[in-house]
PDB file of N, CA, C and O in Angstrom:
ATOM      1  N   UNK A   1       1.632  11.337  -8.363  1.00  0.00           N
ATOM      2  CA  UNK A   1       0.582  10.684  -9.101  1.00  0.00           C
ATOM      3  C   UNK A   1      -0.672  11.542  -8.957  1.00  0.00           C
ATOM      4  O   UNK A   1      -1.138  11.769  -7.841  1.00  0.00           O
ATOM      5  N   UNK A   2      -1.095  11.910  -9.812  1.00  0.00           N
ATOM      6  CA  UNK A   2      -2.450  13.053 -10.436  1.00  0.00           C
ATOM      7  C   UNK A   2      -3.629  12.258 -10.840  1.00  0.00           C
ATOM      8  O   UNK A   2      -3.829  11.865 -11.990  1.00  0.00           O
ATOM      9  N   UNK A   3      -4.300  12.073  -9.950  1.00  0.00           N
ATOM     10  CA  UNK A   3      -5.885  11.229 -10.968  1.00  0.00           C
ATOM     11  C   UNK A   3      -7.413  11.786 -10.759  1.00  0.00           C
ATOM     12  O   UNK A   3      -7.654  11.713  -9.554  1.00  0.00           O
ATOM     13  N   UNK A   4      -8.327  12.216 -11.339  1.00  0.00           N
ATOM     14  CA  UNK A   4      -9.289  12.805 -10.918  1.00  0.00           C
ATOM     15  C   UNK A   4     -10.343  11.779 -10.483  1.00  0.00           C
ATOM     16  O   UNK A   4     -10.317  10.581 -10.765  1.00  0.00           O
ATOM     17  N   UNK A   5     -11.617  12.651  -9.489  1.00  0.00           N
ATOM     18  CA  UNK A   5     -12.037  11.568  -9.146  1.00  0.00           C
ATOM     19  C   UNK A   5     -13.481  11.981  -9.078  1.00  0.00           C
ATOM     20  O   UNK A   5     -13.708  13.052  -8.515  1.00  0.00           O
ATOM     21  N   UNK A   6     -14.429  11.340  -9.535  1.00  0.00           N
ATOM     22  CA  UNK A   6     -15.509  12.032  -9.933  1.00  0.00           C
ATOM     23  C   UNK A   6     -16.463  12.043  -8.542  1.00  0.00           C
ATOM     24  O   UNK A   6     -16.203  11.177  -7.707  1.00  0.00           O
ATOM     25  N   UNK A   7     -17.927  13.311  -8.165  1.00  0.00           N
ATOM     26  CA  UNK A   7     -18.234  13.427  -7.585  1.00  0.00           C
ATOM     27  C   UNK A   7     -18.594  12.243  -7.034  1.00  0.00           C
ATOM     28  O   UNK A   7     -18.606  11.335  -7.865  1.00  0.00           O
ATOM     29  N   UNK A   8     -18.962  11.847  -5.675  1.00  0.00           N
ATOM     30  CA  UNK A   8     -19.519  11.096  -5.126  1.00  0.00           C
ATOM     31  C   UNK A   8     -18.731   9.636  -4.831  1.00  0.00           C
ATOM     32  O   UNK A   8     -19.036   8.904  -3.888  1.00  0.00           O
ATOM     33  N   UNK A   9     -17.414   9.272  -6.029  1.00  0.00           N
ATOM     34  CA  UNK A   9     -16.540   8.573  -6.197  1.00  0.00           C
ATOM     35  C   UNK A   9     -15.690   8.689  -5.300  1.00  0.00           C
ATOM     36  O   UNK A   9     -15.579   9.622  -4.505  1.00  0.00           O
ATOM     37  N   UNK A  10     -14.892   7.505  -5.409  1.00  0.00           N
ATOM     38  CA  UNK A  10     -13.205   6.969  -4.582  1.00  0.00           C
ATOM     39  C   UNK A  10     -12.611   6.077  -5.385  1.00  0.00           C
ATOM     40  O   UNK A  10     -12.854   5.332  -6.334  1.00  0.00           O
ATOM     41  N   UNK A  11     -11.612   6.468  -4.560  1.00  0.00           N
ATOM     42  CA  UNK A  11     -10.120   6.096  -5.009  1.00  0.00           C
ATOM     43  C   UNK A  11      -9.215   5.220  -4.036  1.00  0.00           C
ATOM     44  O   UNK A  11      -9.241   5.306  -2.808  1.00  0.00           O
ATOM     45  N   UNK A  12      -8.658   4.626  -4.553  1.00  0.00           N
ATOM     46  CA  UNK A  12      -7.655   4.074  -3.236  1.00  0.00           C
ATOM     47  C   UNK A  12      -5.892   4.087  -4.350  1.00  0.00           C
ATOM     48  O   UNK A  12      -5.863   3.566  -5.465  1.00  0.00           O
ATOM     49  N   UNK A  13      -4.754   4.713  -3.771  1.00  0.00           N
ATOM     50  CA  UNK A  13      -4.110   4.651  -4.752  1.00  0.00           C
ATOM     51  C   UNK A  13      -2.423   4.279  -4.167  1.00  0.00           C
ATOM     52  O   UNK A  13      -2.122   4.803  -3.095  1.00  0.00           O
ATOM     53  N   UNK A  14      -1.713   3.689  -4.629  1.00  0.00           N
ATOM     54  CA  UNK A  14       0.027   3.439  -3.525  1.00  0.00           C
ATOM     55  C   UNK A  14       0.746   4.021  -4.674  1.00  0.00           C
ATOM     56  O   UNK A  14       0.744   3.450  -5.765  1.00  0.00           O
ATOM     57  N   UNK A  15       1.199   4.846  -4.524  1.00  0.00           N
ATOM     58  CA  UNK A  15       2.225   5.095  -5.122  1.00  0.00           C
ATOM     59  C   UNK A  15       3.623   4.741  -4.615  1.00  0.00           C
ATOM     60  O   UNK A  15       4.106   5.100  -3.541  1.00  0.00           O
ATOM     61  N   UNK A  16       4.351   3.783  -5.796  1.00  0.00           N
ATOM     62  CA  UNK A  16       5.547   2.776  -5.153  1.00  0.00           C
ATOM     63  C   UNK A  16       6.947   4.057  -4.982  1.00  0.00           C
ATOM     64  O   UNK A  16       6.948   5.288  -5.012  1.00  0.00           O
ATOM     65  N   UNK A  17       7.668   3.362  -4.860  1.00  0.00           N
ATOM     66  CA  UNK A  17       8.818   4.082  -3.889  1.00  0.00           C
ATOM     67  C   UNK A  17      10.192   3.481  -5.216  1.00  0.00           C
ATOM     68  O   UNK A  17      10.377   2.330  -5.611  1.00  0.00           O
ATOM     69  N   UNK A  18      10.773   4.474  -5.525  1.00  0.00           N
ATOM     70  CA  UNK A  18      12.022   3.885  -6.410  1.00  0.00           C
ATOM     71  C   UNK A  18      12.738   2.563  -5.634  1.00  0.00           C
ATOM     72  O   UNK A  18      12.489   2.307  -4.456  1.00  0.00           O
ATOM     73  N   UNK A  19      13.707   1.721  -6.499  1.00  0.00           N
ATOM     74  CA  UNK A  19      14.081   0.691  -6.037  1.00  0.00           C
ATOM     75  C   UNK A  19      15.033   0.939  -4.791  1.00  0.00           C
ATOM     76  O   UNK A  19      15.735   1.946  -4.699  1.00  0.00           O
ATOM     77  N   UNK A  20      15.012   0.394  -4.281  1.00  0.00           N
ATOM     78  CA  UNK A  20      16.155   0.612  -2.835  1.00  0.00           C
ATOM     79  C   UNK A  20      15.460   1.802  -1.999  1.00  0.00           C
ATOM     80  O   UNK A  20      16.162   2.230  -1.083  1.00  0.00           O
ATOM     81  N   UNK A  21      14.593   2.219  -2.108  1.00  0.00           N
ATOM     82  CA  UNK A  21      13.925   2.753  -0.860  1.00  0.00           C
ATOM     83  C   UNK A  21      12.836   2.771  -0.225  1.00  0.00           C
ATOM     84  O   UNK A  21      11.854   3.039  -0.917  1.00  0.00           O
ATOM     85  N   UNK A  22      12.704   2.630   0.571  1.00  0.00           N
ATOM     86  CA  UNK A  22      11.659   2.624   1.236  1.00  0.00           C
ATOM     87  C   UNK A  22      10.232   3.537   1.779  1.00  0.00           C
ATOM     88  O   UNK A  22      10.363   4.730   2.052  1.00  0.00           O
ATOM     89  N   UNK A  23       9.010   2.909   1.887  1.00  0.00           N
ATOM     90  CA  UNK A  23       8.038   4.597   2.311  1.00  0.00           C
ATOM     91  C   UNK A  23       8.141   4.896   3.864  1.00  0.00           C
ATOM     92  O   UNK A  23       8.132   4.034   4.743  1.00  0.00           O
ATOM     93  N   UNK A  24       8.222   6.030   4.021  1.00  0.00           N
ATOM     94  CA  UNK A  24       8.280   6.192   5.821  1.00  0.00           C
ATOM     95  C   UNK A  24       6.879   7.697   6.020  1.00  0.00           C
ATOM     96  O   UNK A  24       6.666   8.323   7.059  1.00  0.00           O
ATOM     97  N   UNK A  25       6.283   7.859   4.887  1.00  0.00           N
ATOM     98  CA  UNK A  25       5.359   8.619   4.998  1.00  0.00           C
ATOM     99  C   UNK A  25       4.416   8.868   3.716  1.00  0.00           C
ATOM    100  O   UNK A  25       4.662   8.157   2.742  1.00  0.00           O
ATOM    101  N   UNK A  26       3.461   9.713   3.617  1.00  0.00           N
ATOM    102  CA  UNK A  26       2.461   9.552   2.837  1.00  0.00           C
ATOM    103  C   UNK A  26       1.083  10.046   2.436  1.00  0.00           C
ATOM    104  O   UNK A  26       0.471   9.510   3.360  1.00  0.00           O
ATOM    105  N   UNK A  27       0.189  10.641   1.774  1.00  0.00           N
ATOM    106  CA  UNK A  27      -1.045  10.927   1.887  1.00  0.00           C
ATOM    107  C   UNK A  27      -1.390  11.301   0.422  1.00  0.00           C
ATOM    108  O   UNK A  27      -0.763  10.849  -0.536  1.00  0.00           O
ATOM    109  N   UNK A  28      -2.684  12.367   0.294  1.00  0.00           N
ATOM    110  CA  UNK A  28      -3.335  12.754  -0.683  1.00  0.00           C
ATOM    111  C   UNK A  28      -3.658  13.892  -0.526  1.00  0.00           C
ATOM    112  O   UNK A  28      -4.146  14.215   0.558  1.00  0.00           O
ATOM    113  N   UNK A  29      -3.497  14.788  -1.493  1.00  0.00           N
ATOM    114  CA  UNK A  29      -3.900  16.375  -1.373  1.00  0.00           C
ATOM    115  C   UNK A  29      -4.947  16.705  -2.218  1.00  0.00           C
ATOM    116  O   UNK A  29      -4.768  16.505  -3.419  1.00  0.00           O
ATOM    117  N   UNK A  30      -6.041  17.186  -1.831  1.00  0.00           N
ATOM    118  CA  UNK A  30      -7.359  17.183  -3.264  1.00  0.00           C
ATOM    119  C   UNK A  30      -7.635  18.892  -3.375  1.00  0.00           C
ATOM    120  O   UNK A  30      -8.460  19.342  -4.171  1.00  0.00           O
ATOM    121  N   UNK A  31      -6.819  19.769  -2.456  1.00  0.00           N
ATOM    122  CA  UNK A  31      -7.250  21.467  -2.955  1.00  0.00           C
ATOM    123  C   UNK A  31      -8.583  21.977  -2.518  1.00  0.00           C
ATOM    124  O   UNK A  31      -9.015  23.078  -2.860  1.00  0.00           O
ATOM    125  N   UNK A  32      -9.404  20.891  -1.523  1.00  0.00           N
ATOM    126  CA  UNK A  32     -10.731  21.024  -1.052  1.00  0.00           C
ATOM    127  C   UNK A  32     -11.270  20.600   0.182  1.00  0.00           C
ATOM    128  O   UNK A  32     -11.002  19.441   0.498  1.00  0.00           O
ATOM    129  N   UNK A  33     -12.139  21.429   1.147  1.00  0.00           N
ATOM    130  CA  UNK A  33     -12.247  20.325   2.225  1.00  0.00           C
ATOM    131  C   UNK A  33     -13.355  19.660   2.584  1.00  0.00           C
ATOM    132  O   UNK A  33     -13.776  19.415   3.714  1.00  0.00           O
ATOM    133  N   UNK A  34     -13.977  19.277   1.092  1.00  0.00           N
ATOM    134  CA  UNK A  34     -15.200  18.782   1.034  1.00  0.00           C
ATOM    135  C   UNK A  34     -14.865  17.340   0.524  1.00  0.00           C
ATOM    136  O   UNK A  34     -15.714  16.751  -0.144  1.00  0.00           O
ATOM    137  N   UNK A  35     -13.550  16.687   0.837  1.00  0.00           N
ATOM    138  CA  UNK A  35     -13.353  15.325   0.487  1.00  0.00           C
ATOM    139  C   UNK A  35     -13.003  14.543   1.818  1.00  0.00           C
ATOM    140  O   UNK A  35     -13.027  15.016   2.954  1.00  0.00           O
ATOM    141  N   UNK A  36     -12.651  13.156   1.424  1.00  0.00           N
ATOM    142  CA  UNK A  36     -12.357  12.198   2.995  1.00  0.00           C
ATOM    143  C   UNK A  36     -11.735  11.730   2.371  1.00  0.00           C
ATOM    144  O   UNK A  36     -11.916  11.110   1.323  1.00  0.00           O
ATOM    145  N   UNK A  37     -10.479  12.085   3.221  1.00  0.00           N
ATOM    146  CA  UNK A  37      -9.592  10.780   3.607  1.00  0.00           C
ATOM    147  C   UNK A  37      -9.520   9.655   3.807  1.00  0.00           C
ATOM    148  O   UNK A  37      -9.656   9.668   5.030  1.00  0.00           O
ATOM    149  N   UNK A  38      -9.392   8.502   3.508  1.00  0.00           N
ATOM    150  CA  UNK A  38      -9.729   7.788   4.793  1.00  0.00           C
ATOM    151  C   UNK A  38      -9.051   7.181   5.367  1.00  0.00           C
ATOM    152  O   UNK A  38      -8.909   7.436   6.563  1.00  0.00           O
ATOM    153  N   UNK A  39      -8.068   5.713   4.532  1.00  0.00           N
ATOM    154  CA  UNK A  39      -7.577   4.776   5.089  1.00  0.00           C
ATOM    155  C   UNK A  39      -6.099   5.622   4.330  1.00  0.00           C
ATOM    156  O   UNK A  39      -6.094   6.036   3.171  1.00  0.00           O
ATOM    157  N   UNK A  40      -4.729   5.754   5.465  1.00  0.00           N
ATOM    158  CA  UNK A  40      -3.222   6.065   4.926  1.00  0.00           C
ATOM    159  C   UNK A  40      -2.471   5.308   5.752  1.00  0.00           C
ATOM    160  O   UNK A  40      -2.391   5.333   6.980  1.00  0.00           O
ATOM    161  N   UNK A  41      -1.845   4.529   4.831  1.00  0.00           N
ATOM    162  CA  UNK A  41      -0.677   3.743   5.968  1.00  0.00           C
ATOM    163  C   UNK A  41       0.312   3.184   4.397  1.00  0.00           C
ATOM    164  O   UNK A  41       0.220   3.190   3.170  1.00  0.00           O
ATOM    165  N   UNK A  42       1.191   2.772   5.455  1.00  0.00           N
ATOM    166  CA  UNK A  42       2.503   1.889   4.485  1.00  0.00           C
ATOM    167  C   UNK A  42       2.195   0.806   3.741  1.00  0.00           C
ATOM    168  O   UNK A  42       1.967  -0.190   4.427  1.00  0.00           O
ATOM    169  N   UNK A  43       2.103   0.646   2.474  1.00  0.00           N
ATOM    170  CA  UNK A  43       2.085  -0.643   2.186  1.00  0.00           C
ATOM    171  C   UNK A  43       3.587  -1.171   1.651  1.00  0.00           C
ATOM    172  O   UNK A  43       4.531  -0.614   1.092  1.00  0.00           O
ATOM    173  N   UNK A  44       3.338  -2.422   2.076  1.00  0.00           N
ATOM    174  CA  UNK A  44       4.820  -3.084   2.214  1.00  0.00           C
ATOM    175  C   UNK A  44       5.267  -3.451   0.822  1.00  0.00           C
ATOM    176  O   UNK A  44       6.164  -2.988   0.116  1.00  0.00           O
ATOM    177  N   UNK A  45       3.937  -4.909   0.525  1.00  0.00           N
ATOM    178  CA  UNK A  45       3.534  -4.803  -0.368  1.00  0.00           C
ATOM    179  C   UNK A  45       3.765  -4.367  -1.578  1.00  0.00           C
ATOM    180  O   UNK A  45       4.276  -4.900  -2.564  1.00  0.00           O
ATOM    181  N   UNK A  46       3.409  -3.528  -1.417  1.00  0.00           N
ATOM    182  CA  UNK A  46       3.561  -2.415  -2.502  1.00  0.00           C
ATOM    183  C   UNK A  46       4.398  -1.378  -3.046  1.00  0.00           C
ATOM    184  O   UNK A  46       4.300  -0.743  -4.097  1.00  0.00           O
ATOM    185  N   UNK A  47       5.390  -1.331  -1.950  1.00  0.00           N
ATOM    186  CA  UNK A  47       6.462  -0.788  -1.673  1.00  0.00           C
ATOM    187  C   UNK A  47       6.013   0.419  -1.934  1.00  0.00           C
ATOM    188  O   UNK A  47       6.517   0.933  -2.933  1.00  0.00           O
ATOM    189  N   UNK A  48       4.932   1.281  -1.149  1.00  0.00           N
ATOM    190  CA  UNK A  48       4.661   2.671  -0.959  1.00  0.00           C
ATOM    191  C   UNK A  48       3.463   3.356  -0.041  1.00  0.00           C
ATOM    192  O   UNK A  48       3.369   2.858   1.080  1.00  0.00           O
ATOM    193  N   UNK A  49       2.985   3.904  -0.198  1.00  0.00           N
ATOM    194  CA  UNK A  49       1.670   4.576   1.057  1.00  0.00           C
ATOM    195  C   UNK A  49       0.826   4.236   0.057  1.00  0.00           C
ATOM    196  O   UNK A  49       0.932   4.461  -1.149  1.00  0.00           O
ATOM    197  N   UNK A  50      -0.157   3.584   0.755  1.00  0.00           N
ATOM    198  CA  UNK A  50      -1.860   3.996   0.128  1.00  0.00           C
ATOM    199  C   UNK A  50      -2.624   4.586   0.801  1.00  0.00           C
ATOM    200  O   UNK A  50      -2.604   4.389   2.016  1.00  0.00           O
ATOM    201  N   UNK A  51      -3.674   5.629   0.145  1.00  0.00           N
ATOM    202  CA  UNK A  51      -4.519   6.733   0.929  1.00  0.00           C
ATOM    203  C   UNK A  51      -5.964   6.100   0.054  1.00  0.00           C
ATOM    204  O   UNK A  51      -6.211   5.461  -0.969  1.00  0.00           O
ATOM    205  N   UNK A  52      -6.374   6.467   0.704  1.00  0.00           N
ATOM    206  CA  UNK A  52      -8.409   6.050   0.250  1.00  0.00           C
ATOM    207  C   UNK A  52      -8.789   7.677   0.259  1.00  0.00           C
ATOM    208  O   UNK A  52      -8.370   8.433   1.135  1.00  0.00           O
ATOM    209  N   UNK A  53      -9.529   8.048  -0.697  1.00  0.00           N
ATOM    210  CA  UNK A  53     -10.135   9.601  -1.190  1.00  0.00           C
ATOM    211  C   UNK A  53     -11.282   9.197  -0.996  1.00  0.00           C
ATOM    212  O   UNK A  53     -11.436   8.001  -0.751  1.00  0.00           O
ATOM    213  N   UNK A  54     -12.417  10.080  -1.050  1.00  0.00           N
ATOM    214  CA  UNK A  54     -13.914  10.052  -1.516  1.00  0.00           C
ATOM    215  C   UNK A  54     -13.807  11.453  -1.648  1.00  0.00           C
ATOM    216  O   UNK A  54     -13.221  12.231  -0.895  1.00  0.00           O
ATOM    217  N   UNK A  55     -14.545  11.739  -2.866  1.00  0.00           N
ATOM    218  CA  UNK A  55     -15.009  13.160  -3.217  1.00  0.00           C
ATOM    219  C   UNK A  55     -16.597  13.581  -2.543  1.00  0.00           C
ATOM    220  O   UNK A  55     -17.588  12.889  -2.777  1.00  0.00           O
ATOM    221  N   UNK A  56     -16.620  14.260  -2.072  1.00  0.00           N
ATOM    222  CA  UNK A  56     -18.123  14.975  -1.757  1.00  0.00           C
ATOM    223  C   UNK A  56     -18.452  16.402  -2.421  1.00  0.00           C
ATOM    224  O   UNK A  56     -19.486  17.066  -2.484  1.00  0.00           O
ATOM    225  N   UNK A  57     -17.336  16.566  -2.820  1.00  0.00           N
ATOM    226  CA  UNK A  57     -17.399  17.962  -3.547  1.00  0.00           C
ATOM    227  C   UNK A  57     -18.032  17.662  -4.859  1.00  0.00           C
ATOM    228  O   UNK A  57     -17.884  16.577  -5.422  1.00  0.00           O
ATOM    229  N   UNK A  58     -18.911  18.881  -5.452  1.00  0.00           N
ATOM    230  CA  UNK A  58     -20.376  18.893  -6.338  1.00  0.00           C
ATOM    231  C   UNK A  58     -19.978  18.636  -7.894  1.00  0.00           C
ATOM    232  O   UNK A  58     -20.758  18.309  -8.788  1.00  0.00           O
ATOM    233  N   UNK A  59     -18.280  18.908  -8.026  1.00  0.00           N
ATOM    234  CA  UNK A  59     -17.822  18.038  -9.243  1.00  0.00           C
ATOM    235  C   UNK A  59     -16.530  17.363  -9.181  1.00  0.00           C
ATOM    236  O   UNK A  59     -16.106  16.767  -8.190  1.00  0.00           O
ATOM    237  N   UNK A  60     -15.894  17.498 -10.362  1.00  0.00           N
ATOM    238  CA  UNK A  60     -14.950  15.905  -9.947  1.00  0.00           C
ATOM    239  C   UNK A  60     -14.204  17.094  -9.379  1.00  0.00           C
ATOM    240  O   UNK A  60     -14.583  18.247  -9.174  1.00  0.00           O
ATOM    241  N   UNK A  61     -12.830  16.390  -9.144  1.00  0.00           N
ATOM    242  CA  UNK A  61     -11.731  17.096  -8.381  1.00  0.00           C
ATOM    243  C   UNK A  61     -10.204  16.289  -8.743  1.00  0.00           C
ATOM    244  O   UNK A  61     -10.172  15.091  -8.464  1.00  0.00           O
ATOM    245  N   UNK A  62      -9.176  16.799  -9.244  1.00  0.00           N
ATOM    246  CA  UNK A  62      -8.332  16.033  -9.287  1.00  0.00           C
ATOM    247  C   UNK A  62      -7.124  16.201  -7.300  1.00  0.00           C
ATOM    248  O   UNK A  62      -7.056  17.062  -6.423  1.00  0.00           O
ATOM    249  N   UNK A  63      -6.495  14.896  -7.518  1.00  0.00           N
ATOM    250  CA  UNK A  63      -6.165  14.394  -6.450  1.00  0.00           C
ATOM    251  C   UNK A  63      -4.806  14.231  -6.214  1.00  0.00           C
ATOM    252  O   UNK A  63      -4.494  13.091  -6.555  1.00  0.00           O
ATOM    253  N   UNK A  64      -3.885  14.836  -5.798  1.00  0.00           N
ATOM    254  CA  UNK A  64      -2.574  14.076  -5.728  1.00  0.00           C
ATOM    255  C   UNK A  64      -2.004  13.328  -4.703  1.00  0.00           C
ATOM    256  O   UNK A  64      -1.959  13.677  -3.523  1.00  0.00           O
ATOM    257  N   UNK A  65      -1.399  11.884  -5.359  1.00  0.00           N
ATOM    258  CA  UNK A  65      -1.406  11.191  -4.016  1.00  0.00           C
ATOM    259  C   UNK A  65       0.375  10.887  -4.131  1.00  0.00           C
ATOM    260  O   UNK A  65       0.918  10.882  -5.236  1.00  0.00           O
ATOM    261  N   UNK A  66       1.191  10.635  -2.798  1.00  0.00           N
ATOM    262  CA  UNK A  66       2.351  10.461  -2.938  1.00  0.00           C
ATOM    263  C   UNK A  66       3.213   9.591  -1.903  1.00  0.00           C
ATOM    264  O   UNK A  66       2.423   9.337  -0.994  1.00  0.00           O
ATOM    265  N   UNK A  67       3.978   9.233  -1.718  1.00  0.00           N
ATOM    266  CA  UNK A  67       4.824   8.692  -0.735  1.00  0.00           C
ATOM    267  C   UNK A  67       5.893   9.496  -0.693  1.00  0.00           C
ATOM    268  O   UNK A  67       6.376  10.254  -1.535  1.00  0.00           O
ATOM    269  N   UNK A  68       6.292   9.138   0.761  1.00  0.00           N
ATOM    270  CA  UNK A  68       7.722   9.703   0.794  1.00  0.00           C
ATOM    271  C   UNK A  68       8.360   8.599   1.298  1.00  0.00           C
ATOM    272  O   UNK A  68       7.968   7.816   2.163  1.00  0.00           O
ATOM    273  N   UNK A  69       9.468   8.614   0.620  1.00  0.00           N
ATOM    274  CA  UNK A  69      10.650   7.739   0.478  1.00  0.00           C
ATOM    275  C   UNK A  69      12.087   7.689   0.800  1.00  0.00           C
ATOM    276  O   UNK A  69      12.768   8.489   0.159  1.00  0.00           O
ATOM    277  N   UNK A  70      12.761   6.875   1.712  1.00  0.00           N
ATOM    278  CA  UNK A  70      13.966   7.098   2.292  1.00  0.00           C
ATOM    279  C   UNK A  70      14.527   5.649   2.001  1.00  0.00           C
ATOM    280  O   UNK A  70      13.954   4.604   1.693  1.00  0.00           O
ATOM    281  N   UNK A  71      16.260   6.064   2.272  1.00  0.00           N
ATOM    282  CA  UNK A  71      17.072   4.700   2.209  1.00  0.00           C
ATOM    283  C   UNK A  71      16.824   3.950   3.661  1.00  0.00           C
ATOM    284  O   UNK A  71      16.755   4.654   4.668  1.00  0.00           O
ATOM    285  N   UNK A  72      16.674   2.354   3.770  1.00  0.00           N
ATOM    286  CA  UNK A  72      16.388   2.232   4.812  1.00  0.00           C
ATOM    287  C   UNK A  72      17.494   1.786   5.458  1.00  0.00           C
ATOM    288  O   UNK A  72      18.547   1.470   4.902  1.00  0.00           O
ATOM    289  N   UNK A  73      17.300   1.760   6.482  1.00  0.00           N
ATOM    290  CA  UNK A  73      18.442   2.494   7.731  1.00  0.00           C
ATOM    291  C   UNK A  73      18.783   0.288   8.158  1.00  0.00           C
ATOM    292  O   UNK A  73      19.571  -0.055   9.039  1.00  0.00           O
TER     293      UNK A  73
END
């Protein structure tokens, strides 16, 4: 999942997990290290990881966010 995110802006985003599997990991990659991370954990929920972005960098930036997904045991 690819979404841009404009300066000074955030994001919070889960990307779900195909049917029958589960998330066992997770984050956001933005290509810069003038952004924050913030909040990454499992959502159940949601059946995938959610990561929280903030951009600090001086224009937008696009973001990729993902789960990783396994059969559960």
């Amino acid at each position: 999942m690819i979404e841009g995110v404009e300066t000074g802006g955030g994001l919070t985003r889960t990307p779900e997990c195909p049917d029958g599997l589960e998330p066992v990991s997770g984050g956001a990659q933005t290509g810069t290290t003038v952004t924050d991370i913030g909040q990454s954990y499992p959502n159940v929920e949601a059946n995938g990881w959610t990561t929280s972005v903030t951009n600090n960098f001086p224009v937008a930036i696009d973001v990729t966010w993902y789960s990783v997904c396994e059969t559960p045991v």
